[in-house]
MIFITOR-370500 format. One line per 4 residues: their letters; for each residue x, y, z of N, C-alpha, C. Coordinates in steps of 0.1 Angstrom, whole numbers. Atoms other than C-alpha are relative to their C-alpha. Layout:
N
A	X:Y:Z:X:Y:Z:X:Y:Z  ...
***
This chain:
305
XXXX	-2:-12:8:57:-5:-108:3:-4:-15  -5:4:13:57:-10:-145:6:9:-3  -9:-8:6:82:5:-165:-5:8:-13  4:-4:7:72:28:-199:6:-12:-14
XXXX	-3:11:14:94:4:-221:10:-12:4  -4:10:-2:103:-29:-216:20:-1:-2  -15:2:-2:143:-35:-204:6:-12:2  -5:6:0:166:-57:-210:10:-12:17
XXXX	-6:0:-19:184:-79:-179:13:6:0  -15:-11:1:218:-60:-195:0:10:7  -5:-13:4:208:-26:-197:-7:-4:21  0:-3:-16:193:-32:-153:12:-2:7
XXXX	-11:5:-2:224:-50:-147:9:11:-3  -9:-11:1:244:-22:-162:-3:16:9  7:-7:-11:220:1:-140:5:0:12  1:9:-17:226:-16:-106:12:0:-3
XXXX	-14:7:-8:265:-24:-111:-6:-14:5  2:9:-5:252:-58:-108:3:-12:-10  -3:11:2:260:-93:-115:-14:-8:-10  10:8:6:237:-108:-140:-2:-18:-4
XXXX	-2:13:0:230:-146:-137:-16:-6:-9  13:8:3:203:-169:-157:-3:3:-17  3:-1:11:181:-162:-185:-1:17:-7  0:-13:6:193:-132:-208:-5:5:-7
XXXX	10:-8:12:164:-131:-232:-12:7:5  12:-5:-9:138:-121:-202:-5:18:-6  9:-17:4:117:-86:-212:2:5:14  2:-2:-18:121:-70:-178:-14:14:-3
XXXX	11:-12:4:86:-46:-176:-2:4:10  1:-5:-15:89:-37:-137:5:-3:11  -2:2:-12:98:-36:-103:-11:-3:13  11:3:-13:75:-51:-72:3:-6:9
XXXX	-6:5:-15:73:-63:-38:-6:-13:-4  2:20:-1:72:-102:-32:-14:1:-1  15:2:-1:32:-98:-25:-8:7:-15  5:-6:15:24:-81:-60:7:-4:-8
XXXX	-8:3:9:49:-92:-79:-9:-7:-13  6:9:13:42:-104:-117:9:-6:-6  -14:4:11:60:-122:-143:7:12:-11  -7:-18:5:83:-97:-158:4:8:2
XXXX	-1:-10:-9:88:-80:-130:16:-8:10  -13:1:-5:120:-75:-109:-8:-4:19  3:0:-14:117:-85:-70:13:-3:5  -17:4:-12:149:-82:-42:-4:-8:12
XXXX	-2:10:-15:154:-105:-8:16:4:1  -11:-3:-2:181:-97:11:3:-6:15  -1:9:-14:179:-120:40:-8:-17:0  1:14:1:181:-157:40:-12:-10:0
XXXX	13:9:-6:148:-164:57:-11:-4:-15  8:-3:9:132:-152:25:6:-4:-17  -7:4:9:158:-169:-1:-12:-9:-15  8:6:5:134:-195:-10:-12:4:-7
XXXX	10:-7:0:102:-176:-13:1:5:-12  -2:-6:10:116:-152:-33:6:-4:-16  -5:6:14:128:-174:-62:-10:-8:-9  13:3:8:98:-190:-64:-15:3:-3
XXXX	16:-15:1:74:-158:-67:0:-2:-15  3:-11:19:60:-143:-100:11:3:-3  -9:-13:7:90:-123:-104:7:-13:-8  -10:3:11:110:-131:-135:16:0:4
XXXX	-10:-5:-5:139:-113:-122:6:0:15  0:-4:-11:154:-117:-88:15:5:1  -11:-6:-5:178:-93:-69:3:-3:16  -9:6:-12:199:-109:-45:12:-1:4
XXXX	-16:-5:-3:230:-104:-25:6:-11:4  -8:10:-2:239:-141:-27:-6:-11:-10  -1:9:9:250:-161:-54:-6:-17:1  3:14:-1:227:-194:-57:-5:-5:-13
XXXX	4:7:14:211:-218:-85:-14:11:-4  8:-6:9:192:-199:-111:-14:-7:0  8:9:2:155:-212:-115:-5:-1:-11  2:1:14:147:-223:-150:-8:10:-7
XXXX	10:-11:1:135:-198:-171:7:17:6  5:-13:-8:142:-168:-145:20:6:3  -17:-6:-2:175:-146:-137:-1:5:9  -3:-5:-12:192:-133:-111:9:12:0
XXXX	-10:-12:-4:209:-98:-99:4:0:9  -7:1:-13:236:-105:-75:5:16:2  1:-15:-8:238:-71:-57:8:-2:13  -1:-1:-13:254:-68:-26:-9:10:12
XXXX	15:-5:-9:227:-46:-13:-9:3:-4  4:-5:9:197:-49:-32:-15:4:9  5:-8:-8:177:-29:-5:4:15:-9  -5:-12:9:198:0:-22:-4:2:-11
XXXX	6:3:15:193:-11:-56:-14:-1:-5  10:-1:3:160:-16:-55:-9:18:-1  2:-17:1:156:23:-46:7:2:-9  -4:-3:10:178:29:-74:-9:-2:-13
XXXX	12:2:6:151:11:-97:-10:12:-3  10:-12:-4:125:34:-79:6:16:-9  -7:-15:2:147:66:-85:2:2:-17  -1:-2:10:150:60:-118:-5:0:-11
XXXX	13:1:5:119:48:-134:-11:6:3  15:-8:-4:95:67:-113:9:13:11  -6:-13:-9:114:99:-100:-11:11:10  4:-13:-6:104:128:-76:-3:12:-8
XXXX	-2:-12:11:88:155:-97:-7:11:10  8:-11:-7:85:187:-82:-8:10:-8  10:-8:8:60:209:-89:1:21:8  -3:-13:-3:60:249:-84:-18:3:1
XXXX	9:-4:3:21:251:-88:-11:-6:14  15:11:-11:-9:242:-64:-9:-10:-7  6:9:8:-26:226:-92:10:-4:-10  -11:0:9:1:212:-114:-4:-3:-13
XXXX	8:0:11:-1:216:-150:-2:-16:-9  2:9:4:3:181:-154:-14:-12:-3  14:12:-4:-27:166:-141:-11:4:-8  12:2:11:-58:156:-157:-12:-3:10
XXXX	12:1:-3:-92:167:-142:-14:-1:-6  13:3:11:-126:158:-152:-5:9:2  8:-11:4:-154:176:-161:-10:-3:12  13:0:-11:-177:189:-133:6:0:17
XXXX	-6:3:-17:-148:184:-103:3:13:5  -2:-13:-6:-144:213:-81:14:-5:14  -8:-3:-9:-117:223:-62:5:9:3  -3:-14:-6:-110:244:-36:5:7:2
XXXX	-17:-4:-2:-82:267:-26:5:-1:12  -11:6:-9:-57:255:-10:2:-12:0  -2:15:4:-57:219:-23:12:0:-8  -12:3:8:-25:207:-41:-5:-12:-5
XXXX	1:8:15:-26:188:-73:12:-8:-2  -14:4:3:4:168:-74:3:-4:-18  -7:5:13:24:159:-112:-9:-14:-3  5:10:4:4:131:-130:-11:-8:8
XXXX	12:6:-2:-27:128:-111:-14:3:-11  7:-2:6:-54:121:-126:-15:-6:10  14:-2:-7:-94:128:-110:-10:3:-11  14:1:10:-127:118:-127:-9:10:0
XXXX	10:-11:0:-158:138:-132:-9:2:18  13:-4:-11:-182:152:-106:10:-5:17  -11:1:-13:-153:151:-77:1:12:7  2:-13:-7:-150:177:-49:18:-2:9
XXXX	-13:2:-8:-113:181:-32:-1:17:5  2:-8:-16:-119:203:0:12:9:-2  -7:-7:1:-99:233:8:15:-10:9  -11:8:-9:-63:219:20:5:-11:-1
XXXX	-5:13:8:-61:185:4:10:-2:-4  -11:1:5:-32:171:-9:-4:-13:-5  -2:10:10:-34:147:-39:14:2:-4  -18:0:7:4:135:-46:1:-6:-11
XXXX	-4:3:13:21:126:-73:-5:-13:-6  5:16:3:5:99:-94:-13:-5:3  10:11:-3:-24:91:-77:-13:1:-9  11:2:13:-56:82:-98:-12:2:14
XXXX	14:1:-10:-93:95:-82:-13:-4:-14  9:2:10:-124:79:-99:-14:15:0  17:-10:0:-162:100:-106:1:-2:15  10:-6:-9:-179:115:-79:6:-6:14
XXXX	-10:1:-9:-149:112:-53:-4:15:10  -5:-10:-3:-148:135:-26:13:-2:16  -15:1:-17:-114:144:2:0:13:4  2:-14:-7:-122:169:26:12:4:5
XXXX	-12:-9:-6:-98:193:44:8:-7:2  -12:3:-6:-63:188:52:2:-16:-3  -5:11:7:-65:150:39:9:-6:-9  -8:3:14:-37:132:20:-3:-7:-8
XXXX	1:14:11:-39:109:-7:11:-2:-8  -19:4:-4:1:94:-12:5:8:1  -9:-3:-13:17:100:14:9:-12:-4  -10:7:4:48:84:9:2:-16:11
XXXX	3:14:-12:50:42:30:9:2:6  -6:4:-15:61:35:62:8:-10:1  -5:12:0:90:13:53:14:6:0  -15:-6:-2:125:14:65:8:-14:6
XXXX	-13:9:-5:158:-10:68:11:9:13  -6:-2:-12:174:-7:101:20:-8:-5  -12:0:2:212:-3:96:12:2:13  -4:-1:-11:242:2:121:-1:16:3
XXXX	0:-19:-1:237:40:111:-8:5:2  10:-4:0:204:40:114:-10:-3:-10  5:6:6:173:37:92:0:4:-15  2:-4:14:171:36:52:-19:-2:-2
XXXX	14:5:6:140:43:38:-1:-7:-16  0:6:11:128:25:12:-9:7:-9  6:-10:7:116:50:-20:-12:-4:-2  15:-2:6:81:54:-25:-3:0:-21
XXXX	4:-4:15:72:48:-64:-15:-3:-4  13:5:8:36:36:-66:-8:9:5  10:-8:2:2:49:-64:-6:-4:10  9:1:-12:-28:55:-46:-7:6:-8
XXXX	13:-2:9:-62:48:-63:-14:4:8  19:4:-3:-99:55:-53:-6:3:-7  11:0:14:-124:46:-72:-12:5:4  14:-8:0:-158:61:-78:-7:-1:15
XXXX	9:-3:-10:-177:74:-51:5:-2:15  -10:-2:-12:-149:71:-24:0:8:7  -3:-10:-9:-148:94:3:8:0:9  -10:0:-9:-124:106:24:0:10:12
XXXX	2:-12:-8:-125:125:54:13:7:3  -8:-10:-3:-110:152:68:12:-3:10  -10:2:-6:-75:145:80:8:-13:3  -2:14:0:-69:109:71:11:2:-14
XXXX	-10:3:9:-39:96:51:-4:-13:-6  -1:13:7:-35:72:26:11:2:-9  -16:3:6:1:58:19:-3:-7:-15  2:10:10:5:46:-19:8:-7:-2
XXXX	-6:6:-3:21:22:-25:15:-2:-3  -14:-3:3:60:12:-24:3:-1:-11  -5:5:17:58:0:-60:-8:-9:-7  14:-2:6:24:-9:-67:-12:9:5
XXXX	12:-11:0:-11:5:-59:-3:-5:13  15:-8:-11:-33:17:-23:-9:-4:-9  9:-1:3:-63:10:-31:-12:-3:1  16:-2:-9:-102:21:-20:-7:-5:-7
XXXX	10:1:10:-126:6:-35:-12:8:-2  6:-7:4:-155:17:-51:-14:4:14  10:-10:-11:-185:35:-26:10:-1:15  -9:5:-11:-158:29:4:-4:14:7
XXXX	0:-11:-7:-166:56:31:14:3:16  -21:-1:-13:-131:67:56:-10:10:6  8:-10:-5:-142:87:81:16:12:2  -12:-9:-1:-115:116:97:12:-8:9
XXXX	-7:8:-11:-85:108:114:7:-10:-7  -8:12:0:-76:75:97:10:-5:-8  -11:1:4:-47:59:86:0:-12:-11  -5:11:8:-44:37:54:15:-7:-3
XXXX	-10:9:3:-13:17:49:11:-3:-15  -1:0:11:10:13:21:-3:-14:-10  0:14:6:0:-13:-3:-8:-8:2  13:9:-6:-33:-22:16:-10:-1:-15
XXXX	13:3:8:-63:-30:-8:-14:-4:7  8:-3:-12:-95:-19:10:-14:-6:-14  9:5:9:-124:-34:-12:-14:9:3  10:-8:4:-164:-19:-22:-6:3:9
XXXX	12:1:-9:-189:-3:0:3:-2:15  -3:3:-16:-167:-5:36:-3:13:5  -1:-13:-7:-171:21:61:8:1:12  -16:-1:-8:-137:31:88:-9:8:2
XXXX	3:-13:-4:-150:55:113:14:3:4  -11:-11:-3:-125:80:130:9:-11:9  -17:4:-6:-88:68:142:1:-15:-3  -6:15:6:-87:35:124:10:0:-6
XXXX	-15:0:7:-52:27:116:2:-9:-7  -5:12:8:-45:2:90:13:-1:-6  -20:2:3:-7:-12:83:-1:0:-11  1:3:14:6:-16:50:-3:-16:-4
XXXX	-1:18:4:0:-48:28:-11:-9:4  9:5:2:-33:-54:38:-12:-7:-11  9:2:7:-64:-71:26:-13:2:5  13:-2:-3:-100:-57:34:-4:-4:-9
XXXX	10:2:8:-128:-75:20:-11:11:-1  9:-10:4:-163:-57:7:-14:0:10  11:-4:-10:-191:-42:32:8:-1:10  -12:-3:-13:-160:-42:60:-6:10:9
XXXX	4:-15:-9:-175:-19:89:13:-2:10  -12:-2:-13:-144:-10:112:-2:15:8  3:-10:-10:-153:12:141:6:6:5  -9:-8:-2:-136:39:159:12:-11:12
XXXX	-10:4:-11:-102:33:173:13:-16:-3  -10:12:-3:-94:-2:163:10:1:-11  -10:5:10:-62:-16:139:3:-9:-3  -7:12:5:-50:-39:121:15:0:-2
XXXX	-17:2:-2:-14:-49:121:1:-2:-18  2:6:13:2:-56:85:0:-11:-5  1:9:5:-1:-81:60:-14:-8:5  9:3:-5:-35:-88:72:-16:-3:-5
XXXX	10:4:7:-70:-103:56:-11:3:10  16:1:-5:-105:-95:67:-10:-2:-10  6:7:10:-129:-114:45:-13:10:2  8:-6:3:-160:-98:31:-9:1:15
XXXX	11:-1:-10:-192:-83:56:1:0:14  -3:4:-14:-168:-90:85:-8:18:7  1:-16:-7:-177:-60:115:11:2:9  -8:0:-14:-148:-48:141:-2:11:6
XXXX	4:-11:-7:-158:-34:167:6:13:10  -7:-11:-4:-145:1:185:12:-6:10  -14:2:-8:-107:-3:200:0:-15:-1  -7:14:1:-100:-35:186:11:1:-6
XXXX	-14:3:12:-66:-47:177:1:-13:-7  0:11:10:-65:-71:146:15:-6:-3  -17:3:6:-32:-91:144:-1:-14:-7  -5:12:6:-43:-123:125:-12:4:-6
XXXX	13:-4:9:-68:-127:95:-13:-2:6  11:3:-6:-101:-127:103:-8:-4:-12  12:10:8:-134:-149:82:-10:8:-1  11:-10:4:-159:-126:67:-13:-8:3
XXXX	15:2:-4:-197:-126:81:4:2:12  -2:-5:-15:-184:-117:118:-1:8:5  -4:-9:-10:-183:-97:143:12:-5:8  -10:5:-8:-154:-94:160:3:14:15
XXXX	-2:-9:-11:-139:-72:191:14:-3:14  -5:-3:-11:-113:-68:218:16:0:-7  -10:-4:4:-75:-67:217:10:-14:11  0:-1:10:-64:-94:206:-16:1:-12
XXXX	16:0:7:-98:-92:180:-5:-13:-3  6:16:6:-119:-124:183:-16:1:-2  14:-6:-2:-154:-130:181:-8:4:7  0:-11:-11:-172:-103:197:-9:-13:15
XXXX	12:10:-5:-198:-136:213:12:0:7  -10:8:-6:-166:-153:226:7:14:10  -9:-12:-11:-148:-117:239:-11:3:12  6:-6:-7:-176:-107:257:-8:-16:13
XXXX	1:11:-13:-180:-143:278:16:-3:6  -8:-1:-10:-146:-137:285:1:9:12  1:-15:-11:-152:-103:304:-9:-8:7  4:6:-14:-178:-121:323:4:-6:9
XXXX	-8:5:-12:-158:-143:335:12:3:6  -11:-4:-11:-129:-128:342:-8:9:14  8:-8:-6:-158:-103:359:-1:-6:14  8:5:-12:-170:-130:381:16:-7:9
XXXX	-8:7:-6:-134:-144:390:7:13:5  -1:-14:-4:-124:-109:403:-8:-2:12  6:-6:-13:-152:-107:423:1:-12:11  -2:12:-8:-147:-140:440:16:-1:2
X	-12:1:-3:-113:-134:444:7:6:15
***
């Protein structure tokens, strides 16, 4: 999430109630997760495993709930919960704007887009020319649609991510501030979400075809010319490469890569990266050659059993 005008590590520090350690000439220009992160940008860790990692990301800024060595260059915000803090960020740079309108007067439509009634427009989207958004749609706040887009009925486009800290009280969610892009010629079917992301961008690439039903992720990045038929679930924090065919039913878990032209085939479950030019299939998803001389043989050890 970039910020509109570049912040000091005082004036976040004086934000947060937090502990400022390191370099105090840093420009701060955003907030992001460990896997987007830039230089300039704020990133939190709030569990040990991730101490390391997180100090030596892109981020300029890190927020952390335990005092250790500074890394040259880069500063630190000792927080005691910067799970909290970092929603504080969110809440404050990129707030909840409600809107009273079904088309809000904020947004910026192109020339030539139709839209039907009963679609909602959320605050600060912005949709290209020659676009169709179906009766019952919901574009939320922020998200960006390119030319000659269309989202049929009852479809979302940000829906807020599926991310939550487990507490003794129960769960915190973690605020939603980023977006959710599709570019030109995107389609979306009827009744499929797509989460934007926690604090950067969702995002479809260009001719990408979604069928109904399916579930994008927050934070995934779905690349050009794929086609998702119906009840494909994808986690957040993905990576789809370009010409991706994913067939009905299957998923991928998060944090997960499918390299360009790969195919997966119907009711697969995807839990590790897979190598583009494949076919793959079964659950877990390997190549479909290799799944399908498993079934034989389990086939023939069955019957001889």
């Amino acid at each position: 999430m970039k910020y509109n005008t570049p912040q000091t590590l005082t004036q976040i520090a004086e934000l947060l109630g937090a502990k400022s350690v390191g370099n105090h000439s840093v420009s701060i220009t955003g907030h992001n997760e460990i896997h987007v992160v830039e230089p300039g940008e704020i990133v939190f860790v709030d569990h040990p495993k991730y101490y390391d990692k997180a100090l030596n990301c892109n981020a300029t800024v890190v927020l952390i709930n335990k005092e250790v060595d500074c890394p040259e260059g880069k500063a630190l915000l000792i927080s005691d919960d910067p799970f909290r803090d970092f929603n504080k960020l969110t809440l404050h740079f990129n707030p909840f704007v409600a809107s009273d309108a079904m088309i809000d007067p904020s947004a910026a439509i192109g020339e030539g887009t139709r839209i039907q009634p009963g679609a909602y427009i959320g605050p600060g989207v912005k949709i290209g020319k020659n676009c169709f958004i179906h009766a019952n749609a919901v574009i939320n706040q922020g998200a960006v649609l390119g030319d000659d887009v269309i989202v049929h009925s009852n479809a979302t486009v940000g829906s807020e991510a599926f991310y939550y800290k487990k507490r003794p009280s129960g769960y915190d969610k973690l605020i939603t501030g980023g977006r959710a892009v599709l570019e030109d010629q995107v389609e979306i079917g009827a009744g499929t979400t797509i989460d934007r992301g926690v604090s950067g961008d969702t995002r479809i690439g260009k001719g990408t075809k979604i069928d109904n039903l399916v579930h994008v992720g927050h934070d995934t990045v779905v690349g050009e010319h794929c086609l998702f038929a119906a009840m494909v679930a994808i986690a957040g924090c993905c990576v789809i490469g370009n010409h991706v065919t994913i067939w009905g039913k299957s998923t991928i878990s998060s944090d997960k890569k499918v390299g360009n032209n790969a195919v997966i085939l119907a009711i697969s479950a995807v839990d590790k990266n897979l190598e583009g030019g494949k076919t793959y299939f079964g659950a877990p998803a390997i190549e479909a050659r290799e799944a399908w001389k498993e079934k034989v043989k389990l086939k023939r050890l069955l019957k001889d059993a």
